[in-house]
C-alpha positions in Angstrom: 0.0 0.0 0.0 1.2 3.8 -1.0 0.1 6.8 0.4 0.2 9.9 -2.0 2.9 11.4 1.2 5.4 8.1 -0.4 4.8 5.8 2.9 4.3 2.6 2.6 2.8 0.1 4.2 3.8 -3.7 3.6 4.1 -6.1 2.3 0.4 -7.4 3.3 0.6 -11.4 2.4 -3.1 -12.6 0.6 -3.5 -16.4 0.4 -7.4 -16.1 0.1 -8.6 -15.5 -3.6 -11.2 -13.2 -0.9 -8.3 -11.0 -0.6 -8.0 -9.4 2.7 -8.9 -6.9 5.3 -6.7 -4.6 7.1 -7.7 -2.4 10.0 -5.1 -0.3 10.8 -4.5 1.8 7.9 -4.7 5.5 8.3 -7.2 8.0 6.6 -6.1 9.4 3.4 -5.2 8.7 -0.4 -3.8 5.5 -1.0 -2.6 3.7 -4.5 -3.1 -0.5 -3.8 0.0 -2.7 -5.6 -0.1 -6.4 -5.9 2.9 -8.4 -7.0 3.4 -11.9 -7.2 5.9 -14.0 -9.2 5.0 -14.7 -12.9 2.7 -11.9 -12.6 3.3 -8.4 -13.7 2.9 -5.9 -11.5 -1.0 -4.6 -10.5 -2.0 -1.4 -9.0 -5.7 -0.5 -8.1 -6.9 3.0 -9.0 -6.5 6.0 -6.8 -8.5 5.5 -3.4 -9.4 7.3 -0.6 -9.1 6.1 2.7 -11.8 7.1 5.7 -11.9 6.3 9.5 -14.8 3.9 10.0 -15.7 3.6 6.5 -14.5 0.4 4.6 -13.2 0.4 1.1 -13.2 -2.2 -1.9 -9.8 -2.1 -3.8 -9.6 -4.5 -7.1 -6.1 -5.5 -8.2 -5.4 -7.5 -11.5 -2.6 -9.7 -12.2 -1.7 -10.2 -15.5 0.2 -13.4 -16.0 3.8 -12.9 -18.1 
């Protein structure tokens, strides 16, 4: 995870096609990036994170 400030956050490991949810991310504008190997890298559109308020990030891996 990215903030627009350049922090990071991560990695977050997913080993549920569900995905994941994570609770301790502060408010504020956040670019999602998935990577796995034999996968290109993903990123999710720009987001917006808010306190109490849960949010639905998609990321896509393409294979090679």
């Amino acid at each position: 995870m990215l903030y627009s400030s350049g922090k990071r956050i991560g990695p977050i490991p997913i080993t549920r096609t569900a995905g994941a949810r994570i609770r301790s991310l502060h408010p504020g504008p956040v670019v999602i990036v998935g990577r796995a190997d034999g996968y290109k890298e993903g990123r999710s559109d720009d987001s917006e994170l808010h306190s109490g308020k849960e949010t639905v990030a998609v990321v896509r891996l393409i294979k090679k």
